[in-house]
C-alpha positions in Angstrom: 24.0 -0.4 10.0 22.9 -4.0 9.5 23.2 -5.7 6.6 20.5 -8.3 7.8 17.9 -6.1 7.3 18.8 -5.7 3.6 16.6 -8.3 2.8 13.5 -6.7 4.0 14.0 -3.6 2.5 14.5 -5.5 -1.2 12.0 -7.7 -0.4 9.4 -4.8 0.0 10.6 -2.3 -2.6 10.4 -5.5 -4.9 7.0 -6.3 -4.2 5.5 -2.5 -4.0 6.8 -2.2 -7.3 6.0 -5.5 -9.0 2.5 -4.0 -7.2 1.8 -1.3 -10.7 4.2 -3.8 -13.2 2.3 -6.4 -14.0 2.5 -6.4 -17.4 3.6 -3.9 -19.8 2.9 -2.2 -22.7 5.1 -4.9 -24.3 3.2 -7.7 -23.0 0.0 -6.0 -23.9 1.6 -5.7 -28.1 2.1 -9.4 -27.8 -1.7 -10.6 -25.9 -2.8 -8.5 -28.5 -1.4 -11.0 -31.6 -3.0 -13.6 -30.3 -6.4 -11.8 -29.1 -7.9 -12.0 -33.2 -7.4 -16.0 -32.0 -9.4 -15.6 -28.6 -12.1 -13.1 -30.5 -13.2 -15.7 -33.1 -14.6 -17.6 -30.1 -15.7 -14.8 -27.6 -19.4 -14.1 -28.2 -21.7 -11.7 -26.1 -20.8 -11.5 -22.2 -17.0 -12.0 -23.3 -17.7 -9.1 -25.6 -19.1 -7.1 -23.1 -16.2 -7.6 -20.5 -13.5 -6.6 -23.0 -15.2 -3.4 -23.8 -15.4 -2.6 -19.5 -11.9 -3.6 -19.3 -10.8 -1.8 -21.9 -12.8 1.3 -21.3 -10.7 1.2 -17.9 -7.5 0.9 -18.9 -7.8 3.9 -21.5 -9.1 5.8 -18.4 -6.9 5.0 -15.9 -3.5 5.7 -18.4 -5.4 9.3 -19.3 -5.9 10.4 -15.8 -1.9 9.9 -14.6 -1.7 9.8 -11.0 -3.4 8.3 -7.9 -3.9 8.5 -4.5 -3.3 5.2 -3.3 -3.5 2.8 -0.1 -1.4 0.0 -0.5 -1.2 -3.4 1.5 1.8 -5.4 0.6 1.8 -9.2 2.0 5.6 -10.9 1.5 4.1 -14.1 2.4 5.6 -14.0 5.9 1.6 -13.4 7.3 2.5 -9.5 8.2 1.1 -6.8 5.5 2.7 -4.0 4.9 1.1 -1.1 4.9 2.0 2.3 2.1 0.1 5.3 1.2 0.8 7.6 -1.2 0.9 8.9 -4.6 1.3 6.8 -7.6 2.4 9.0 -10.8 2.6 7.5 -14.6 1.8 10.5 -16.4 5.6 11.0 -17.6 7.3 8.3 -16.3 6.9 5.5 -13.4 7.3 7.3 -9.6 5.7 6.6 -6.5 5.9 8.9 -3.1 4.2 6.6 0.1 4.8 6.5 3.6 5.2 2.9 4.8 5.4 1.2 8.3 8.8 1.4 9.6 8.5 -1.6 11.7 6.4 -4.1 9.7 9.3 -3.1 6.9 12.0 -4.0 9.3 13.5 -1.0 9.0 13.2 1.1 13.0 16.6 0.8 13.4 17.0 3.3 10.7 14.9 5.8 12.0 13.0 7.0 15.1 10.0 7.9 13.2 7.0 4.9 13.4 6.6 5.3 9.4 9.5 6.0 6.6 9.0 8.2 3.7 9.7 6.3 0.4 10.2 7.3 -3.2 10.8 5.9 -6.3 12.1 8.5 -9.2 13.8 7.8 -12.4 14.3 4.2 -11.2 15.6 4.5 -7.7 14.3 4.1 -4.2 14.6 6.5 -1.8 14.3 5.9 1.8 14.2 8.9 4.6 16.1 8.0 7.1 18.0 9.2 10.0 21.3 10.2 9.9 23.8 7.6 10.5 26.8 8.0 12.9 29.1 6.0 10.2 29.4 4.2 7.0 27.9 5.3 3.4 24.4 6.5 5.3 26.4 8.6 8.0 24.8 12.0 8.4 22.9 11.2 5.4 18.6 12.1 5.2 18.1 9.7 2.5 19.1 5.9 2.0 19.5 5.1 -2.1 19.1 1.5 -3.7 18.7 1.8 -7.5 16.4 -0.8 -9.2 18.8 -2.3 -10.7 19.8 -4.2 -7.2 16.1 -5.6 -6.7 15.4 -6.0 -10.5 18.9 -6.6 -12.2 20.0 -4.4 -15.4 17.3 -5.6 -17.6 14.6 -5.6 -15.7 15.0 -2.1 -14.1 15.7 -1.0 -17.6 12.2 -1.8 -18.2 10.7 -0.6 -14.9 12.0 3.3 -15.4 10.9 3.7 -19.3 10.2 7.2 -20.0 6.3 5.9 -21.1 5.2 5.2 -17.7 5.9 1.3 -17.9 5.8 0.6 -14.3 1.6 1.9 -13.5 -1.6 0.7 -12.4 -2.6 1.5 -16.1 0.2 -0.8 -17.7 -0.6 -3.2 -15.9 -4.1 -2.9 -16.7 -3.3 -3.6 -20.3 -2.6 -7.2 -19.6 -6.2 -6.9 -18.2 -7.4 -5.7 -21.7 -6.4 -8.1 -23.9 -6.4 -11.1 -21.5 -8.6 -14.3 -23.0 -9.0 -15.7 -19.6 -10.9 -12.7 -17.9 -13.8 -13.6 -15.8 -17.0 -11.3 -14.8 -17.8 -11.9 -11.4 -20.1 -9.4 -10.5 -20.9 -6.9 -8.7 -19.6 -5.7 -5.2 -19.6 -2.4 -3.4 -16.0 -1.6 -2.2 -15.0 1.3 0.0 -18.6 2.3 -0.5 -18.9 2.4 -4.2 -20.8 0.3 -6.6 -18.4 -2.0 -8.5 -18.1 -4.6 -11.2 -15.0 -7.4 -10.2 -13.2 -8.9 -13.0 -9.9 -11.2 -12.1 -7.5 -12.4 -14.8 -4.6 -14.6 -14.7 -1.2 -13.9 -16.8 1.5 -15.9 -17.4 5.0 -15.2 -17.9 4.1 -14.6 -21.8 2.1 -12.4 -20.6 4.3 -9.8 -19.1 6.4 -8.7 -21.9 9.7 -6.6 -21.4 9.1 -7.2 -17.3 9.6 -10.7 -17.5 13.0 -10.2 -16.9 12.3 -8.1 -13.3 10.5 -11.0 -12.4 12.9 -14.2 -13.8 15.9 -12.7 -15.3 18.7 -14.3 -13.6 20.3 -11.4 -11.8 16.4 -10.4 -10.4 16.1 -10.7 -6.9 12.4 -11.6 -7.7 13.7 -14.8 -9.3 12.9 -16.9 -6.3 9.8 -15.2 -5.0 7.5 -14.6 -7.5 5.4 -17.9 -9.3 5.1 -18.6 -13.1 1.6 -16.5 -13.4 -0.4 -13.4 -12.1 -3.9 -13.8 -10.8 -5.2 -9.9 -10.6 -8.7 -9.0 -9.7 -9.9 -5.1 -10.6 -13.2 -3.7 -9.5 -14.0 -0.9 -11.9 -16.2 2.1 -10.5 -19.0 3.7 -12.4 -16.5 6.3 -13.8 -15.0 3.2 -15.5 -11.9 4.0 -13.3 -10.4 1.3 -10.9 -11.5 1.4 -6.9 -9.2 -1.9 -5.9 -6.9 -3.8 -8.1 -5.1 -7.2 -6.0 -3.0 -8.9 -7.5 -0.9 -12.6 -6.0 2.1 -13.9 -7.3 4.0 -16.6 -5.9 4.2 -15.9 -2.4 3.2 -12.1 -2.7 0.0 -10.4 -2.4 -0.5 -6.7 -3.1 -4.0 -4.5 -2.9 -4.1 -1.4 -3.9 -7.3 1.1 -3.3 -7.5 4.3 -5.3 -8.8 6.9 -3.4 -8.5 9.8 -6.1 -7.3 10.4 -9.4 -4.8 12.9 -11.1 -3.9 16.6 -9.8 -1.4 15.0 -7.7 2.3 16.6 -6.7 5.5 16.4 -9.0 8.0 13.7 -7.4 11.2 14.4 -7.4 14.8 12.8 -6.2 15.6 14.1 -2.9 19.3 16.4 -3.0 22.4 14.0 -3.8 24.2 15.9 -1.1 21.6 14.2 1.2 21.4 10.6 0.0 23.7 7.8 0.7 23.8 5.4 -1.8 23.9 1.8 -0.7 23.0 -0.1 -4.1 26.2 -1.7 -4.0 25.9 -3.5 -0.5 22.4 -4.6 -1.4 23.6 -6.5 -4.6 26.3 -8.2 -2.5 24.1 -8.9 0.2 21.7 -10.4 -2.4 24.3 -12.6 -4.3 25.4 -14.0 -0.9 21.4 -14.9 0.4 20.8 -16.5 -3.1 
């Protein structure tokens, strides 16, 4: 295989991820300190959108899992496409299908999309088997977080409360000062109210360190603050939730809520683990 193409692959898996991790439950404990501050000041509509927003968030975290469409934009003016299921109920995991070209990755397989997990905070990548190295006759190609996040940050990404989800990241939503009511718009044919908010690095609590620590390979891509926009559905449940950073944009529309499969790690006597050549390919592009 080619080493070249590690890039891509981190780059992706880095940005569908940072995708649900906005901010954390962490990050939401310390907007909260300084919300008594913001409250003495917010009268009426202000009022009124901290009550939706939190109204979603409490609904979103109780429901546990999604079925999701995801577009992924790395800034290099191709999207990435992933659907799947999202799951937060006990523990961040995601199971999508991606496009196997637009993530660079067709040399690893003959299929036009590639499966993709993340479980107990790893991605897994179904492949085809290799004729030689670490992937040869290997199903599934392993790169633990910690290669795209470093130690700390994928610490944080794969608590056991779910810290990587649409509804942590929510919570920065919830106690955010700066939120802004802009009305309503019907997406994916349902009646919506769109709220954006932007977070800065104080902001994201414990995942500040996926996004700046200095052994993240989201050091370099990723800007000083988080714009996110959520339109919330009648059911007070999210239908779209963007969100930019730096040079990444990421949309993700819900499509149905909970009742969704278990993930779980493909066989280790299938999997090839290339975490290692990913961190050294990393330390030599930085």
């Amino acid at each position: 295989m080619k080493l070249t193409y590690t890039a891509a692959w981190v780059g992706l898996t880095a940005a569908a991820m940072v995708a649900a991790t906005a901010c954390g439950s962490e990050g939401a404990k310390t907007a909260a300190e300084t919300a008594d501050q913001a409250a003495d000041k917010a009268v009426g509509k202000a009022d009124t959108i901290m009550a939706a927003l939190s109204r979603a968030t409490d609904r979103t975290e109780e429901v546990g899992s999604a079925e999701v469409r995801t577009t992924t934009d790395l800034g290099t003016g191709e999207p990435i496409a992933m659907d799947g299921t999202y799951s937060w109920g006990d523990g961040y995991a995601l199971d999508v299908k991606m496009d196997a070209e637009a993530a660079q990755m067709q040399e690893l397989t003959d299929s036009p999309t590639v499966r993709t997990l993340f479980v107990d905070g790893a991605y897994y990548y179904d492949i085809d088997p290799q004729p030689a190295g670490p992937l040869a006759g290997k199903e599934w190609m392993k790169i633990d977080g910690s290669a795209v996040f470093g130690e700390s940050g994928a610490a944080a990404m794969s608590g056991g409360g779910g810290g990587g989800s649409p509804a942590d990241s929510m919570k920065g939503l919830k106690y955010a000062s700066d939120v802004e009511d802009l009305g309503k718009e019907t997406v994916n044919g349902k009646s919506t109210t769109h709220y954006r908010a932007v977070l800065d690095q104080e902001d994201m609590g414990k995942f500040k360190e996926a996004f700046s620590g200095a052994d993240s390979l989201l050091n370099s891509a990723t800007g000083s603050s988080i714009t996110m926009d959520i339109w919330v559905g009648d059911k007070d449940l999210p239908v779209r939730l963007k969100q930019e950073f730096g040079a990444m944009e990421v949309t993700m529309d819900f499509d149905k809520f909970g009742a969704t499969k278990e993930i779980v790690a493909p066989p280790a006597e299938q999997t090839g683990d290339l975490t290692e050549e990913v961190k050294n390919s990393g330390v030599q592009q930085g």
